[in-house]
C-alpha positions in Angstrom: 0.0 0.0 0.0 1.3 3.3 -1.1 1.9 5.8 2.0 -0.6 8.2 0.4 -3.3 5.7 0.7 -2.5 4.5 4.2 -2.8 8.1 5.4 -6.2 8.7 3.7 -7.6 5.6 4.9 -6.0 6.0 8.7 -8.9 7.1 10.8 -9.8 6.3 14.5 -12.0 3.3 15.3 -13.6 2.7 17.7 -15.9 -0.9 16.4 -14.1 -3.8 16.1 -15.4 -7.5 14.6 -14.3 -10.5 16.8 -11.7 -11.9 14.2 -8.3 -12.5 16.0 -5.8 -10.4 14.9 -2.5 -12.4 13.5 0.1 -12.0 15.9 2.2 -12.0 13.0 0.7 -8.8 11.9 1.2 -7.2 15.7 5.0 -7.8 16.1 4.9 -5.8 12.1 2.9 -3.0 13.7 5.5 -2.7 16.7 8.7 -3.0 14.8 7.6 -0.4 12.7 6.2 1.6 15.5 9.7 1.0 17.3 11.8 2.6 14.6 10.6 6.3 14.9 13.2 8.7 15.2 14.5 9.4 19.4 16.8 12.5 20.9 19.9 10.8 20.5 19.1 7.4 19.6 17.8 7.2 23.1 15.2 4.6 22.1 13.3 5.2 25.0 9.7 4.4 23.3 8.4 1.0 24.8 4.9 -0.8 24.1 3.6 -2.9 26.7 0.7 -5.0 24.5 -2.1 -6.8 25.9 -4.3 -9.9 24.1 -5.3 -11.7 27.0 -9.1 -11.1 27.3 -9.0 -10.9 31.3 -6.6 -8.2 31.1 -8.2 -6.2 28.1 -11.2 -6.4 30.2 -9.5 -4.8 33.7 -7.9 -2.3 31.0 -11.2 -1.2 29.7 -12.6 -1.2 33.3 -9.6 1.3 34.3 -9.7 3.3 31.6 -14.4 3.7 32.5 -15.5 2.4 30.0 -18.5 1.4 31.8 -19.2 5.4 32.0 -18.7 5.4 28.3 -21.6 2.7 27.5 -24.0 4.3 30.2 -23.7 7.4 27.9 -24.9 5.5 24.8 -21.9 4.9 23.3 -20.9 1.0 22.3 -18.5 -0.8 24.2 -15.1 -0.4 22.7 -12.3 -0.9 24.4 -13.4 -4.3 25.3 -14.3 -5.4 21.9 -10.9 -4.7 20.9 -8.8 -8.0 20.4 -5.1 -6.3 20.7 -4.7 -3.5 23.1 -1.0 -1.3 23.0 -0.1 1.4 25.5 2.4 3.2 24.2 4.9 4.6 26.9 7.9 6.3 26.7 11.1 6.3 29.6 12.3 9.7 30.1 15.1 8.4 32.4 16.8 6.5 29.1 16.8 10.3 28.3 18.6 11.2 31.0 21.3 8.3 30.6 22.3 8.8 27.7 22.3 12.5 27.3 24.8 11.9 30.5 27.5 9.6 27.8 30.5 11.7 26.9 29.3 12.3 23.3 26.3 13.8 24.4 28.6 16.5 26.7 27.6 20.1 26.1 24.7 19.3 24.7 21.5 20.7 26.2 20.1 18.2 28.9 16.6 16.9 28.7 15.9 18.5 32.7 16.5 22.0 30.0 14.7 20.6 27.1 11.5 23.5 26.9 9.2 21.0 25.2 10.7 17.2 26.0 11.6 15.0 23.9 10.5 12.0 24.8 7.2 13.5 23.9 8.3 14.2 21.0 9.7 10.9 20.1 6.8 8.9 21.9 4.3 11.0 19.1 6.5 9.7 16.0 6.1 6.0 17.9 2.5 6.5 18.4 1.8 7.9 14.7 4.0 4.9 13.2 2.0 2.3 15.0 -1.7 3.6 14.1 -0.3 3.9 9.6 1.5 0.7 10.4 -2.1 -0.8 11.6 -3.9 0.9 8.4 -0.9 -0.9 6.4 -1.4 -4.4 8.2 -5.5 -3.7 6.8 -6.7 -3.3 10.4 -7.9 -0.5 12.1 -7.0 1.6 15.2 -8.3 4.0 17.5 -7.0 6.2 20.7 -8.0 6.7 24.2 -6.1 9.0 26.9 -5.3 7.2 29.9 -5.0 7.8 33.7 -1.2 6.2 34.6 -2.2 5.3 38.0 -5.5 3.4 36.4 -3.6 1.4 34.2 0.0 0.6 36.0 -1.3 -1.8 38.3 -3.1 -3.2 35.6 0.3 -4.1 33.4 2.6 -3.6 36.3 4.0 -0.3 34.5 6.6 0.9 36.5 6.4 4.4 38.1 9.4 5.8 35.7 7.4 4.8 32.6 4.8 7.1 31.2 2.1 5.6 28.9 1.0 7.9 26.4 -2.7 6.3 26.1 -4.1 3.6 24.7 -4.3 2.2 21.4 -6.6 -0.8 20.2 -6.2 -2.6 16.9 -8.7 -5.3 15.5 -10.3 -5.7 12.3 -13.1 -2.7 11.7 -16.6 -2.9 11.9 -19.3 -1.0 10.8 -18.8 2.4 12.8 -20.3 5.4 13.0 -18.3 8.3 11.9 -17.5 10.6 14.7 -19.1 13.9 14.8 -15.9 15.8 15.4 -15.6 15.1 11.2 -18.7 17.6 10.9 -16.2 20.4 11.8 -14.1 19.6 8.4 -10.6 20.0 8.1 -8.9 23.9 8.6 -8.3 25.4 5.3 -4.7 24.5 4.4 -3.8 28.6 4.3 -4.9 29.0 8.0 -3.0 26.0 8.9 0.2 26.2 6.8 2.4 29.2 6.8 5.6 29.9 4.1 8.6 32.2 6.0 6.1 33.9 8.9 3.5 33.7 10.8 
């Protein structure tokens, strides 16, 4: 699949059929979503994934989406056969901007906007095409770290970014965010200035 069709086909969803997802296709997703660029080669993106149906379940529970379906909305997070939180170690940061070759280099405590941030977004964007790529589909949830660590056992240093479910699609309804339309590309794109 050409790049330009995976990004017009990438979209969140949040329906998934009960077809099991090849685990094949999972450890594609991941390696791909592993490879995004890090501050220094730091490599400090990490994916803790979840198929076991006990533990998507206590994930769904932490992350309310019992709140979600007493709103009217269809359970999601459950139905979801894979389940990824992204995370990303700012302390592998920290080591190896502390290696001789980093010295004199600005250190991450300095960084205005950190970039493990950054990095963990290129990880997170990698793994939703790479889903679109594999022919499944994806969608996003934010996450409350204390909800979910105890879940995975995520360590304390470790910062999930959310949480990402992959399955095969089913029919959805289109969110109604999409009735806003995009921004026109001259109010979103600027050439030399603001």
């Amino acid at each position: 699949m050409e790049l330009s069709e995976v990004l017009a086909r990438r979209r969140m969803v949040r329906r998934y059929t009960a077809e099991p997802v090849d685990p094949a296709a999972v450890a594609r997703i991941l390696d791909r979503a592993r490879r995004a660029p890090s501050a220094g080669f730091s490599q400090g993106q990490t994916f803790v994934v979840v198929t076991e149906e006990r533990r998507r379940h206590a994930l769904a529970h932490a992350c309310d989406e019992e709140e979600h379906v007493a709103r009217g909305l269809p359970r999601w997070l459950s139905s979801a056969p894979v389940h990824v939180l992204p995370c990303v170690e700012p302390d592998r940061y920290r080591a190896r901007y502390a290696e001789p070759d980093k010295a004199g280099s600005v250190t991450p405590d300095d960084w205005e906007v950190p970039f493990w941030w950054v990095d963990g977004g290129q990880s997170l964007m990698l793994l939703l095409l790479a889903a679109v790529d594999e022919g499944l589909a994806a969608g996003f949830l934010a996450v409350r770290a204390a909800a979910v660590r105890p879940v995975v056992g995520l360590p304390d240093d470790v910062a999930p970014l959310g949480l990402v479910t992959l399955g095969h699609p089913a029919p959805d309804r289109r969110s109604g965010s999409l009735a806003r339309g995009r921004r026109d590309w001259s109010d979103q794109v600027r050439w030399e200035h603001w």
